[in-house]
C-alpha positions as CSV (number, residue, x, y, z in Angstrom):
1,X,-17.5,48.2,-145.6
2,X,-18.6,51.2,-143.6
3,X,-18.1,54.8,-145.8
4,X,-15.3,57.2,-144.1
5,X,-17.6,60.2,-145.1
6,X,-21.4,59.0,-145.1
7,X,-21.6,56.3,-142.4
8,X,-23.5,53.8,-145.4
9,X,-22.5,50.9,-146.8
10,X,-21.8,52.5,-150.2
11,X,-18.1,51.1,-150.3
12,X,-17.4,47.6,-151.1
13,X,-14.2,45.5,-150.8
14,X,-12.2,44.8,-154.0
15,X,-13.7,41.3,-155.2
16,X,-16.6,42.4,-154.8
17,X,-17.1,45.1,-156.9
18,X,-14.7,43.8,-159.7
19,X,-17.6,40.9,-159.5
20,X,-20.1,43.5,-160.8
21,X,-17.9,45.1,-163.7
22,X,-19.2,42.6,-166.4
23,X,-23.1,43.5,-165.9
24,X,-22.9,46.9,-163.9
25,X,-23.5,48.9,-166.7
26,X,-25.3,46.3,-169.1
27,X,-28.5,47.0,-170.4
28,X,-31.0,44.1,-170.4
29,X,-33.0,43.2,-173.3
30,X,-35.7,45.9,-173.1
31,X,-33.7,49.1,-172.1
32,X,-34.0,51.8,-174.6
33,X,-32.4,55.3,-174.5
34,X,-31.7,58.2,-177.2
35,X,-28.3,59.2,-178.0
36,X,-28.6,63.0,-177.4
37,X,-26.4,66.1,-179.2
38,X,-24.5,66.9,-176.2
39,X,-23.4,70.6,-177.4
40,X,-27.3,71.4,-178.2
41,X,-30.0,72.0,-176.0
42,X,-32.7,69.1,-174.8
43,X,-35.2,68.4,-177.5
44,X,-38.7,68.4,-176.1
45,X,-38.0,69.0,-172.3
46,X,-38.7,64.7,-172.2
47,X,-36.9,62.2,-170.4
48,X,-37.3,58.4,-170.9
49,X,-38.0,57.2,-167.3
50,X,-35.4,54.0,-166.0
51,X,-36.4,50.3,-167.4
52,X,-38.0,47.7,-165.7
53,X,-34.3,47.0,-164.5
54,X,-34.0,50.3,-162.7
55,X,-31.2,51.2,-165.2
56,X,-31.4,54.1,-167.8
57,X,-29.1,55.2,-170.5
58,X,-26.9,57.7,-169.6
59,X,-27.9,60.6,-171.9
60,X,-31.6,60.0,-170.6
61,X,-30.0,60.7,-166.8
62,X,-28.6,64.4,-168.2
63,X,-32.0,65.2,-169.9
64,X,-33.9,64.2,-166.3
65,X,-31.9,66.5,-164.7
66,X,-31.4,69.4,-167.4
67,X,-35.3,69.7,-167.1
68,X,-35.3,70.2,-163.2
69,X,-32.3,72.5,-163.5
70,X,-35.3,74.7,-166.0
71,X,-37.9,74.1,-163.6
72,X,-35.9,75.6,-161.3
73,X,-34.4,78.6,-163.4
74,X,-31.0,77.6,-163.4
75,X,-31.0,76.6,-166.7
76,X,-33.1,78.7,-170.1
77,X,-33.7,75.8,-172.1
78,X,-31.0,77.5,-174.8
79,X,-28.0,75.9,-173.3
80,X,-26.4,72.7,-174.7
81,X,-26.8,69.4,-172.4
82,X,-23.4,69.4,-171.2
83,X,-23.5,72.4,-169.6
84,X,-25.8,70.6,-166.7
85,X,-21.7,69.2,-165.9
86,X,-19.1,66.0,-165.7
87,X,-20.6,62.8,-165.0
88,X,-18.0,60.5,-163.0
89,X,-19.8,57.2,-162.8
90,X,-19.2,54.6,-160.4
91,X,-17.5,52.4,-160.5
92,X,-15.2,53.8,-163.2
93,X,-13.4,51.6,-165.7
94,X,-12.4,51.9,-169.2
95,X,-15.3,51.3,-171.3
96,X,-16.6,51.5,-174.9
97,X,-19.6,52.1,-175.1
98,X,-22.1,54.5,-172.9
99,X,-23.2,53.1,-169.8
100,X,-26.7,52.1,-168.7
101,X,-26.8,53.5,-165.0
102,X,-28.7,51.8,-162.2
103,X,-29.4,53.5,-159.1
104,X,-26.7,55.4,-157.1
105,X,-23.9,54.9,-159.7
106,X,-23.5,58.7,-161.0
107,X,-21.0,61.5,-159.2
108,X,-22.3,64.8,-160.7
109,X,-19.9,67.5,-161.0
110,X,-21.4,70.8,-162.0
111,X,-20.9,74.5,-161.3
112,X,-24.3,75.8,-162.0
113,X,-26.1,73.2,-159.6
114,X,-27.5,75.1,-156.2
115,X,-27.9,73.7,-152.9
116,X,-32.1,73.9,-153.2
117,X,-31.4,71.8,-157.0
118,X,-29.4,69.5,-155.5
119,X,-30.7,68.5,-153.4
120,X,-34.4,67.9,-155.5
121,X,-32.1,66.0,-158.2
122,X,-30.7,63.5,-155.4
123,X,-34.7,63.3,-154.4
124,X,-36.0,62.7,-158.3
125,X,-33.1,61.2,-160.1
126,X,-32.6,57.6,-158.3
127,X,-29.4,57.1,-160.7
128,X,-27.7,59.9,-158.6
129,X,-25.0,59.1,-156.1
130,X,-23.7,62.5,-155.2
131,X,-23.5,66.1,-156.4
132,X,-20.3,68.3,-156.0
133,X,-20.4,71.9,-157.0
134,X,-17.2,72.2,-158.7
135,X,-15.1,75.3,-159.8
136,X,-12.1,76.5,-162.2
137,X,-9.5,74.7,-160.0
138,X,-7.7,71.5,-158.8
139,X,-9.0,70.3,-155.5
140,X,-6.2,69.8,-153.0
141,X,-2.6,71.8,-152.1
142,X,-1.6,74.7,-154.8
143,X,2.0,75.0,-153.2
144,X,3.6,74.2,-149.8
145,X,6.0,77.4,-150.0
146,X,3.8,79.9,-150.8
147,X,1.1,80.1,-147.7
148,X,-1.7,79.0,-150.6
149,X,-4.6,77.3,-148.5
150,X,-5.6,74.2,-150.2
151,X,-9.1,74.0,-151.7
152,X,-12.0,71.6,-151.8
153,X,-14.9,71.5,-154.0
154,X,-18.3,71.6,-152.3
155,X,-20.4,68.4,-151.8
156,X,-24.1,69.8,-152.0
157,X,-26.1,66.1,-151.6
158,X,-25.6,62.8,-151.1
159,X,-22.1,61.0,-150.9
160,X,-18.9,61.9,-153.5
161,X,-17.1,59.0,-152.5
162,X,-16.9,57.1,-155.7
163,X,-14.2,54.1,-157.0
164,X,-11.9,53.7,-159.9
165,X,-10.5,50.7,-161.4
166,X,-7.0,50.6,-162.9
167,X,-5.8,47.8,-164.7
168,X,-2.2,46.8,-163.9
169,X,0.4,43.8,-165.3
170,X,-0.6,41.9,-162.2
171,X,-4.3,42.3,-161.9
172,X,-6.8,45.4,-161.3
173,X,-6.8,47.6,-158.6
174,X,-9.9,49.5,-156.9
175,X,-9.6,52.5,-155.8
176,X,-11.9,54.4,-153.9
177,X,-11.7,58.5,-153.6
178,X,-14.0,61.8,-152.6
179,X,-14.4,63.7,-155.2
180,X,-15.0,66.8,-154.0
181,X,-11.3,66.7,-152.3
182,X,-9.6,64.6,-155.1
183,X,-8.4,65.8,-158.1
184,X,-10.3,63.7,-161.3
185,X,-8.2,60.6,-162.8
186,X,-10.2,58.7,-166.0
187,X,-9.3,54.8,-166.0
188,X,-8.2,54.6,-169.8
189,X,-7.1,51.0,-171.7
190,X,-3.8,52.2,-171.3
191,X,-2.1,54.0,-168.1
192,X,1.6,55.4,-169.2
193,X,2.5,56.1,-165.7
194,X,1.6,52.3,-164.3
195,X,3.3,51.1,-167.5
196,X,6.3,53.4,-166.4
197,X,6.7,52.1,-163.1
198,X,5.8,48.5,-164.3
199,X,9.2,48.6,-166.4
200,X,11.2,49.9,-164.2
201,X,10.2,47.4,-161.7
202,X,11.6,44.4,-164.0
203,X,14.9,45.6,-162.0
204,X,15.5,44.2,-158.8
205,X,13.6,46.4,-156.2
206,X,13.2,46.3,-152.4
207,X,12.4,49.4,-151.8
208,X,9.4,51.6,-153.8
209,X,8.6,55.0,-152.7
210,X,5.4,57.0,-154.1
211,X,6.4,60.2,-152.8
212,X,3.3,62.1,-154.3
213,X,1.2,59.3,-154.2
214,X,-2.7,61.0,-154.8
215,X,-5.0,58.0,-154.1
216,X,-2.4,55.3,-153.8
217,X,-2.3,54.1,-157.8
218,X,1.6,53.7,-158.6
219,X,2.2,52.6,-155.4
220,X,-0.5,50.0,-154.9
221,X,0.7,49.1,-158.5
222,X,4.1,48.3,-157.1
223,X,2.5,46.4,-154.0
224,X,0.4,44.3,-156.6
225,X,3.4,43.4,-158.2
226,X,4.9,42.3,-154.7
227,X,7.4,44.5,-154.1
228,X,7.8,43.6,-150.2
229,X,8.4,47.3,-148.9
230,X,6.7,50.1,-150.2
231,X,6.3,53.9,-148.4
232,X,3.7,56.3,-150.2
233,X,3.4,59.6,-149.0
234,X,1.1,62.7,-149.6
235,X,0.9,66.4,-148.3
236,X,-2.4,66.2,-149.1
237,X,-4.3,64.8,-145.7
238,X,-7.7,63.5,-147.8
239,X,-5.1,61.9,-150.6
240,X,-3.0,59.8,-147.3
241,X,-6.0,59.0,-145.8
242,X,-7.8,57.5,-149.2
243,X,-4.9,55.7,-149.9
244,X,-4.6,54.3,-146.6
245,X,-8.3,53.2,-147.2
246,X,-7.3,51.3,-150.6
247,X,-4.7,48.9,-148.6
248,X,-8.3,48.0,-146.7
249,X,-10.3,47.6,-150.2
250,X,-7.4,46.3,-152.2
251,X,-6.3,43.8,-149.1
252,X,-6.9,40.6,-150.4
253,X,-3.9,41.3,-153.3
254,X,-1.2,42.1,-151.2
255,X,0.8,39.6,-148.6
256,X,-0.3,41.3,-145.5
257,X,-2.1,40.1,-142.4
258,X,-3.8,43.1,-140.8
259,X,-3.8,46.8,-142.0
260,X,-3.4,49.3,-138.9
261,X,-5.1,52.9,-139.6
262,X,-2.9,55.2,-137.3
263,X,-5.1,58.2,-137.9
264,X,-8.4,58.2,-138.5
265,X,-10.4,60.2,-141.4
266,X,-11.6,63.3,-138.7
267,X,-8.3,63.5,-137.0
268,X,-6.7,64.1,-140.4
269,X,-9.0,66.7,-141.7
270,X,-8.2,68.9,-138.3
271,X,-4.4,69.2,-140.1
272,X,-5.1,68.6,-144.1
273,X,-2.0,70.0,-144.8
274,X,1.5,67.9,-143.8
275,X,4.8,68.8,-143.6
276,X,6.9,66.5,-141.4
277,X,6.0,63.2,-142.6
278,X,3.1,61.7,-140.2
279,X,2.4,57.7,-140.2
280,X,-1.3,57.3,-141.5
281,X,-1.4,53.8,-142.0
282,X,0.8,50.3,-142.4
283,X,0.7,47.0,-143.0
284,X,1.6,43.5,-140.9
285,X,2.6,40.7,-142.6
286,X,5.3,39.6,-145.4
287,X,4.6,42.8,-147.2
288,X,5.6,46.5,-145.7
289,X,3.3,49.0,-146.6
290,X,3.4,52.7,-144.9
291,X,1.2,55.9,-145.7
292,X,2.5,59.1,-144.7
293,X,1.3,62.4,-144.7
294,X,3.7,65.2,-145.3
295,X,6.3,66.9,-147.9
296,X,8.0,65.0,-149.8
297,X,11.1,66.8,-149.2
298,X,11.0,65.7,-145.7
299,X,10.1,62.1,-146.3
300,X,13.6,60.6,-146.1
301,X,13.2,61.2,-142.5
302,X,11.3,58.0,-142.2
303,X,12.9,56.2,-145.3
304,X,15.7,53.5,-144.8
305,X,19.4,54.1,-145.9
306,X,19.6,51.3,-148.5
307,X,19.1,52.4,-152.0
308,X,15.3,53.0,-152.7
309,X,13.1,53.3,-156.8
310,X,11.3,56.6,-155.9
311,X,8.1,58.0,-158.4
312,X,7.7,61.3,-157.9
313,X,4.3,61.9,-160.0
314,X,4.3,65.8,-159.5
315,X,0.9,67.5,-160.1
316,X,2.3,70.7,-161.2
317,X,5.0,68.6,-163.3
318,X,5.2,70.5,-166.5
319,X,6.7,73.7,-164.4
320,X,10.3,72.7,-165.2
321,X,11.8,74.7,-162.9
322,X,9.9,73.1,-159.9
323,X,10.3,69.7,-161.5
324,X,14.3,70.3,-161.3
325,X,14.4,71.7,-157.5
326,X,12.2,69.2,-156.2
327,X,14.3,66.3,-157.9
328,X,17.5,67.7,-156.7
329,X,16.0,68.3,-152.6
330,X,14.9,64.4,-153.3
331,X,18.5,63.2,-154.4
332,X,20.2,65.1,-152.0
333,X,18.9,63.2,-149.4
334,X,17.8,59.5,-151.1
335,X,20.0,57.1,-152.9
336,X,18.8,55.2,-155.7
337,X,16.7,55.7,-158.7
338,X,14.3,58.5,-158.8
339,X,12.1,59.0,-161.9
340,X,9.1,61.1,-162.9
341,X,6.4,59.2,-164.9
């Protein structure tokens, strides 16, 4: 599948890459790597170079590129390893043990990193997918009522697009992002919120509405479980659109015939922001499935009259106040259940 923000192939279709999850991070009989003290400095200024395999433990990736970030006096030599940044590897899926990466499987998230290091790290480190300068916030919309303009970390090489796999009752789903305009969601052995909405869809549903939907999970958990109509919605134009692009990857578990992209990636970037909800994407076949772009508060615009189960997975959820006002707007408009996970 063609990449919405590189032009490569770097994106793959569900199957797959749930194909590759058993042996992606596997080492092979002669790989080798040192378990380093992340919160002291690099012993030695030495890296172990990849195996035969082109793979290479993890912590031998971060002492590669802590010695280019001191060849290029970003770094002293005094600071621990971790402060090079977060690793987001790809794909990610809950694991238990440390990965052995192979090449163009790591998402470096740093804020020391320059453009000029970057770009030499995407050059000399082969395990390197994409480097995002990252900062003390959440990437995406702060508020809708305030005038706030929504921020983005910087992509300063190669491609942030990246996937995550979440396991739900009904099977895994794939889901791909850009990390530089999506906030950062670890796959763990356990997701409360899919186990949330998994419960509550025991009850008899027709209608499931992921009114702050992110990247698509809870709703695409819903549409794995076959709930025939489900709407998911985001203010957030990068969030919409990568949802929209998970109906495409995840395709093949859902009872749908064709997936129709209203609105392509550049035309949604020109307006990031949404307030009266915009149709991004849907679905033809037994199974409904819209994306929207907008406020939530404005969704019902587009949502039918029959009782509808509505998430509502606030980012900002633990300001009470907010919580409150945005449920109330919600009822006073949409019947049926309405639950924050």
């Amino acid at each position: 599948m063609k990449c919405p923000v590189c032009g490569s192939d770097c994106v793959e279709s569900a199957h797959e890459l749930l194909e590759t999850l058993g042996t992606v991070f596997a080492p092979c009989p002669d790989c080798h790597g040192r378990v380093l003290d992340k919160r002291a400095p690099l012993p030695n200024r030495f890296y172990e170079t990849p195996c035969h395999c082109n793979k290479r433990f993890i912590d031998e990736v971060f002492a590669h590129i802590y010695v280019i970030l001191e060849e290029e006096g970003i770094l002293s030599g005094d600071e621990p390893l971790s402060r090079v940044g977060m690793p987001l590897i790809h794909p990610g899926f809950f694991m238990r043990q440390a990965p052995y990466l192979p090449p163009a499987s790591l998402v470096l998230v740093s804020r020391i990193i320059t453009q000029e290091a970057a770009v030499r790290i995407k050059k000399e480190v082969p395990e390197i997918r994409g480097i995002v300068r990252g900062g003390d916030f959440t990437p995406g919309i702060a508020s809708l009522d305030n005038g706030t303009e929504p921020r983005s970390y910087e992509l300063l090489a190669g491609c942030d697009v990246r996937a995550d796999v979440f396991a739900t009752a009904s099977g895994p789903l794939v889901l791909y992002k850009e990390q530089s305009r999506i906030h950062i969601e670890f796959p763990r052995d356990f997701n409360p919120k899919i186990d949330s909405v998994e419960k509550r869809l025991l009850l008899s549903v027709r209608w499931f509405v992921d009114a702050a939907c992110g990247t698509g999970t809870l709703g695409l958990a819903a549409a794995r479980a076959g709930i025939r109509n489900v709407v998911l919605n985001d203010a957030w134009g990068p969030a919409a659109f990568w949802t929209a692009f998970n109906i495409l990857v995840n395709q093949e578990f859902f009872s749908v015939d064709e997936v129709v992209m209203h609105r392509e990636y550049d035309e949604i970037m020109r307006n990031p922001v949404g307030r009266e909800p915009v149709l991004i994407a849907g679905t033809r076949g037994a199974q409904s499935i819209s994306v929207y772009q907008g406020d939530l508060r404005e969704l019902y615009r587009v949502l039918p009259t029959e009782p509808v189960l509505a998430v509502l997975d606030l980012f900002d959820k633990e300001d009470t106040a907010r919580s409150a006002e945005v449920m109330q707007a919600w009822k006073s408009h949409v019947t049926g259940e309405v639950f924050i996970p």
